[in-house]
N, C-alpha and C positions, 0 to 999 in steps of 0.2 A: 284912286277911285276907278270903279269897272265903267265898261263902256256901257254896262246898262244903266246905274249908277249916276253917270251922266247924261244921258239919255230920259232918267226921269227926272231930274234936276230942270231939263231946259224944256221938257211937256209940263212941270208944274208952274211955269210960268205962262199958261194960255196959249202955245205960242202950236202949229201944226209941223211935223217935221214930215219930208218927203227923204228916201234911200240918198238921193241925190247930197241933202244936206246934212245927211248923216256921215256919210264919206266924208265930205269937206270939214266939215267941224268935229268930230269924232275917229276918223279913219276908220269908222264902221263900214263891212261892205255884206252885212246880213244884218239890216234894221230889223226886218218881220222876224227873224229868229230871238233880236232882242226886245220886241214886242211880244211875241210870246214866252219869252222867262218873264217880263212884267204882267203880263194876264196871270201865270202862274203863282205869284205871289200877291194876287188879288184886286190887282188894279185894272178899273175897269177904262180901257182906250177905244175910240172908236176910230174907224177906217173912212175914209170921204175917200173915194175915188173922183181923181181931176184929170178932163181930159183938154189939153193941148197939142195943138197942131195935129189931130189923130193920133195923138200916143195919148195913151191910159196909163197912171201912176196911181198909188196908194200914198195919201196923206196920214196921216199919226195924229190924233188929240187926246189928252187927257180927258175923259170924262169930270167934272164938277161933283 
């Protein structure tokens, strides 16, 4: 299974993935590259920017 593969495996369970837990659970270290091959094959994800301690990250949801 590709890491994108898996990546939409663990977004159709409701769940938000941040870069950070992509590395750890995937050894993904380009989420948003694998977010956009799943935009490209029509799946519609949305972005939540979370900001802690002053740093800004991009969370990952599957849209419903």
């Amino acid at each position: 299974m590709t890491q994108t593969q898996k990546i939409y495996e663990y977004l159709k369970t409701g769940k938000r993935l941040t870069a950070i837990q992509a590395l750890k659970m995937f050894g993904c270290f380009r989420l948003a590259a694998r977010i956009a091959d799943l935009r490209n094959q029509g799946h519609t994800i949305w972005t939540d920017y979370v900001t802690i301690k002053n740093k800004t990250f991009a969370a990952y949801k599957l849209s419903k």
